[in-house]
C-alpha positions as CSV (number, residue, x, y, z in Angstrom):
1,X,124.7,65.6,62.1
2,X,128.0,67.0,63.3
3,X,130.2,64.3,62.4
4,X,131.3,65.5,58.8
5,X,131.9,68.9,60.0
6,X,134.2,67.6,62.7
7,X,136.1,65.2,60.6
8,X,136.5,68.3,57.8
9,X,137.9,70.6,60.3
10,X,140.2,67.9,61.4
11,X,141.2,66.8,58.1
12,X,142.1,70.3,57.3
13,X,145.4,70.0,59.8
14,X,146.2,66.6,58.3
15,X,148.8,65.7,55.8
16,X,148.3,63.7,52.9
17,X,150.2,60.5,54.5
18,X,147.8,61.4,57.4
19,X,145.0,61.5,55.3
20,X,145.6,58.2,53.2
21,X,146.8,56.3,56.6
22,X,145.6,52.6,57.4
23,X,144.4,52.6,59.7
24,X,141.9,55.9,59.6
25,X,143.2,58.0,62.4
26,X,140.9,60.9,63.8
27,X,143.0,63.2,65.2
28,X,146.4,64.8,63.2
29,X,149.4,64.4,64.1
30,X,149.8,67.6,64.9
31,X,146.7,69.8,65.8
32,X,148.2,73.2,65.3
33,X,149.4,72.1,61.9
34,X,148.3,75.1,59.7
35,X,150.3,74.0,56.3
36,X,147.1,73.3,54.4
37,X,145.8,77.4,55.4
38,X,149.0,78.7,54.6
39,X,149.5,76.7,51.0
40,X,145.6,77.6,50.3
41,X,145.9,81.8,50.8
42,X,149.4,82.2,49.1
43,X,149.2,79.8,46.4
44,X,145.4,80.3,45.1
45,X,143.9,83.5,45.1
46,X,141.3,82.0,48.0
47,X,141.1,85.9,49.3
48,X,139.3,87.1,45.9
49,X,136.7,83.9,46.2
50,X,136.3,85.0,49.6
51,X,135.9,88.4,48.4
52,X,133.9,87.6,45.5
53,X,131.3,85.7,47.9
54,X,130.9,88.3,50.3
55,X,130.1,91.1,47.7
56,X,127.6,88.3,45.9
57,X,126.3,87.7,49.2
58,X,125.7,91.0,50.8
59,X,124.1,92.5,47.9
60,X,121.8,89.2,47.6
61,X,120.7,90.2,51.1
62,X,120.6,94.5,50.9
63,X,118.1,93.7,47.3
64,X,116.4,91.0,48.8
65,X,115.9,93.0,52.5
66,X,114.4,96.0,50.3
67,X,112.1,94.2,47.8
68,X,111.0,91.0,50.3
69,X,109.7,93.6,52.8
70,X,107.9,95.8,50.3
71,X,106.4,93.0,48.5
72,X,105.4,91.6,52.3
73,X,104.0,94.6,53.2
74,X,101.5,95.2,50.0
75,X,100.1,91.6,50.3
76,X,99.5,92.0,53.5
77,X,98.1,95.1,54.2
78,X,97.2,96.9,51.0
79,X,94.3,96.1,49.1
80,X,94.4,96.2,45.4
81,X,92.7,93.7,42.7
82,X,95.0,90.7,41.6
83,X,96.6,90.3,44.8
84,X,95.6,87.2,46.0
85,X,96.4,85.8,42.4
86,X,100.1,87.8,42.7
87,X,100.9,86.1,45.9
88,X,100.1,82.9,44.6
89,X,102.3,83.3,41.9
90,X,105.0,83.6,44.4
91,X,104.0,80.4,46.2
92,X,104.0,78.9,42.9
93,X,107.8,80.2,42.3
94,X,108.6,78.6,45.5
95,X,107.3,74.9,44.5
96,X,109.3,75.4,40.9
97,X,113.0,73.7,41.3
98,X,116.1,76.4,40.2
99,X,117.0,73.9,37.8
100,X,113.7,74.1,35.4
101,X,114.6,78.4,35.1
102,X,118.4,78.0,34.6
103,X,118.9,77.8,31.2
104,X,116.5,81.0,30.4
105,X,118.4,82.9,33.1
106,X,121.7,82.1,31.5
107,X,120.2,83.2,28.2
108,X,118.9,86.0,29.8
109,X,122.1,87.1,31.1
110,X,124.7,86.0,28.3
111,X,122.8,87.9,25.8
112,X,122.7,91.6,28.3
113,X,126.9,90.5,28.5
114,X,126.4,89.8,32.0
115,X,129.2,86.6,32.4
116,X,131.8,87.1,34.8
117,X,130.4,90.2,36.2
118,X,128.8,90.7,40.0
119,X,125.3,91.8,38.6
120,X,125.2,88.8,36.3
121,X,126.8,86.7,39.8
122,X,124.2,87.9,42.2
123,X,121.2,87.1,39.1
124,X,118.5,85.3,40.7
125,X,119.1,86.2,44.0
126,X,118.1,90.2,43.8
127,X,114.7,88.7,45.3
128,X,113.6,85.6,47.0
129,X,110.1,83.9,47.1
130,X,110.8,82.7,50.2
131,X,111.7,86.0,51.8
132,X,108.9,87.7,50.5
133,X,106.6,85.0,51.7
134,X,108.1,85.4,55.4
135,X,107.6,88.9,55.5
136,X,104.2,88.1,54.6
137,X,103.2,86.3,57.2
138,X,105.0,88.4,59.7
139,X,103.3,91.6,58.6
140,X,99.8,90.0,58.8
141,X,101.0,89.7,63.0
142,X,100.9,93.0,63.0
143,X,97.5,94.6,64.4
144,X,96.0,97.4,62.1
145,X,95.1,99.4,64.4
146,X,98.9,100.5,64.9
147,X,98.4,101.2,61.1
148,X,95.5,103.3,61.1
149,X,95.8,105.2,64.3
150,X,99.7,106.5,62.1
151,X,96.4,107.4,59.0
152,X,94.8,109.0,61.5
153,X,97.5,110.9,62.1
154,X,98.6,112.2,58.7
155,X,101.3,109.4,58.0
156,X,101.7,108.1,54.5
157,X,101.8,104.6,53.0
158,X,105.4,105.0,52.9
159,X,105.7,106.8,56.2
160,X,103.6,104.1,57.8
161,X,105.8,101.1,56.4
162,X,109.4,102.9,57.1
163,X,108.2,104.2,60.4
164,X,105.6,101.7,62.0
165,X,105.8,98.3,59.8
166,X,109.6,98.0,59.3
167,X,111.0,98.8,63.2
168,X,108.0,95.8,64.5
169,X,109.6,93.4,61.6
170,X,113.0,93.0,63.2
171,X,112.9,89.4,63.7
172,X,111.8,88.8,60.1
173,X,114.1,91.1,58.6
174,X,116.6,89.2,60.0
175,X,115.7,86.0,59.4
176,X,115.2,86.3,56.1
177,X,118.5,88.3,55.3
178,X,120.2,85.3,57.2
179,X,118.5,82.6,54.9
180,X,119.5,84.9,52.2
181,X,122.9,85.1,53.3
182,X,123.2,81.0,53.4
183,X,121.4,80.9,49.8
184,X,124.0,82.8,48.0
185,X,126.8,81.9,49.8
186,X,126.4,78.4,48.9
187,X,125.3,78.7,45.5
188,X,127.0,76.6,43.0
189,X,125.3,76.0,40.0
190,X,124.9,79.6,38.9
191,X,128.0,81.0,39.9
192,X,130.1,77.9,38.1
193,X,128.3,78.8,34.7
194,X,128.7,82.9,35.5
195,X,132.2,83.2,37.0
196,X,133.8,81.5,33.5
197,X,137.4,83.9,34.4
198,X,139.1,82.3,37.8
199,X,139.2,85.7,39.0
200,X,135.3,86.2,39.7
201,X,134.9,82.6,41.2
202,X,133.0,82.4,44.8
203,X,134.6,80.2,47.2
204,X,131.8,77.6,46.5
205,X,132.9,77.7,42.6
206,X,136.9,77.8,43.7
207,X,137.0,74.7,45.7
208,X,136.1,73.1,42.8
209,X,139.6,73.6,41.9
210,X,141.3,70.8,44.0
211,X,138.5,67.8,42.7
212,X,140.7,67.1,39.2
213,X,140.1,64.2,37.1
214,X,141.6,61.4,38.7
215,X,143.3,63.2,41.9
216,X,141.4,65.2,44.2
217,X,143.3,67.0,46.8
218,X,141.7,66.3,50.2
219,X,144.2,68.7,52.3
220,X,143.3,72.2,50.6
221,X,139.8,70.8,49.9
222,X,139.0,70.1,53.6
223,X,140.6,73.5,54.3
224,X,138.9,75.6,51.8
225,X,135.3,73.4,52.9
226,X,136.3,74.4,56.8
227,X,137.0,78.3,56.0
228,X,133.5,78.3,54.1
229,X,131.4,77.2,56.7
230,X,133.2,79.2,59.8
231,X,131.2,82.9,58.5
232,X,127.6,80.8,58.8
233,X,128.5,79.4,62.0
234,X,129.2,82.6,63.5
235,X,125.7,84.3,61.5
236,X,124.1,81.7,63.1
237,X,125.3,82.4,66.7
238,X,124.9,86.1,66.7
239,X,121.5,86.0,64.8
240,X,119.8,82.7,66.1
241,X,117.5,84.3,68.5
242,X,115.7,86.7,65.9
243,X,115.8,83.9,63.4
244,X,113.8,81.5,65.9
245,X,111.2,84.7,67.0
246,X,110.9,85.3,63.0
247,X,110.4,82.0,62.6
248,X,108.0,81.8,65.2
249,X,105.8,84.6,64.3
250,X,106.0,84.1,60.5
251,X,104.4,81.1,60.3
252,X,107.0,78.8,59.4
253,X,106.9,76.7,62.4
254,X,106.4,73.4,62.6
């Protein structure tokens, strides 16, 4: 499973004799070769991708934080008629492939002027099925007796979901704003039809640069694919013990 992601980070420090040697060398020359870096930051403008995907992605996780664990929250704990049917509409959004509400979404948003603009990047991922569905199941863990003892004492809905619901959810919260954050960052599709100036690319869409018609440059391509992955390696690391208790507790174990 880790080969590809070793022989991309190696690549990355090769040349393009390196590259195209017989026969297929593992290691570079030169380890500490950084050419392919330097040629990718000065010479394309990889820091506004980068910069463009981190905007796309944080606000993809901030909207879909604040809307998953609302929605969570009423199907699991509020009563009111249709919501068994409502929640099974999201289910049924999570069975129903991207690709069959692409085109009406590109409608959608080429019509409201929307191209090459964050809100019209970000689109689809202001909320997520899957998040809401996690926060779900995690809120159903939670015993409603903590609930109604905070009604007992004068709390409101809203007091009782900011105050009591939200600081138990800390494992889903941030398992979902991690699969969130992996979502959007490696989207592709929707950002290569919505970022149409080179300016509002993501990285995803920007590495498409190097893949031409009958060339495709393996040294800035490698490089660029290695610089991608490094910020959901690190997520990962820091967050992997509340992403395994979400996961846990939200049902989504195997």
């Amino acid at each position: 499973m880790l080969l590809p992601f070793v022989w991309t980070a190696l690549t990355a420090h090769k040349t393009w004799k390196e590259i195209h040697r017989l026969p297929i060398t593992w290691l570079p020359d030169n380890l500490l070769n950084l050419e392919n870096y330097r040629k990718l930051i000065t010479e394309y403008p990889t820091l506004q991708w980068l910069g463009n995907s981190v905007v796309v992605s944080a606000a993809a996780i901030l909207s879909s934080l604040v809307f998953c664990s609302m929605a969570g929250y009423a199907f699991a704990k509020l009563r009111f008629r249709g919501r068994d049917l409502c929640f099974f509409g999201v289910l049924a959004v999570l069975m129903m492939p991207f690709e069959v509400t692409f085109l009406p979404l590109f409608l959608m948003a080429s019509k409201l002027h929307l191209v090459n603009t964050y809100v019209g990047l970000i689109g689809p991922n202001f909320m997520s099925a899957i998040g809401v569905f996690i926060m779900r199941q995690f809120f159903q863990t939670i015993p409603d007796d903590y609930l109604d003892a905070a009604r007992v004492d004068g709390a409101s809905e809203v007091q009782i979901f900011c105050r009591v619901a939200l600081p138990c959810s800390i494992p889903a919260i941030v398992t979902v704003a991690v699969l969130k954050f992996i979502l959007s960052w490696n989207s592709f599709l929707w950002p290569l039809v919505m970022a149409q100036d080179e300016s509002m690319m993501t990285l995803t869409v920007g590495m498409q640069t190097f893949v031409q018609l009958h060339i495709v440059d393996y040294c800035l391509l490698t490089a660029s694919a290695t610089l991608s992955v490094v910020p959901l390696v690190i997520l990962f690391i820091v967050a992997q013990r509340w992403i395994i208790s979400g996961m846990i507790t939200s049902g989504l174990k195997g």
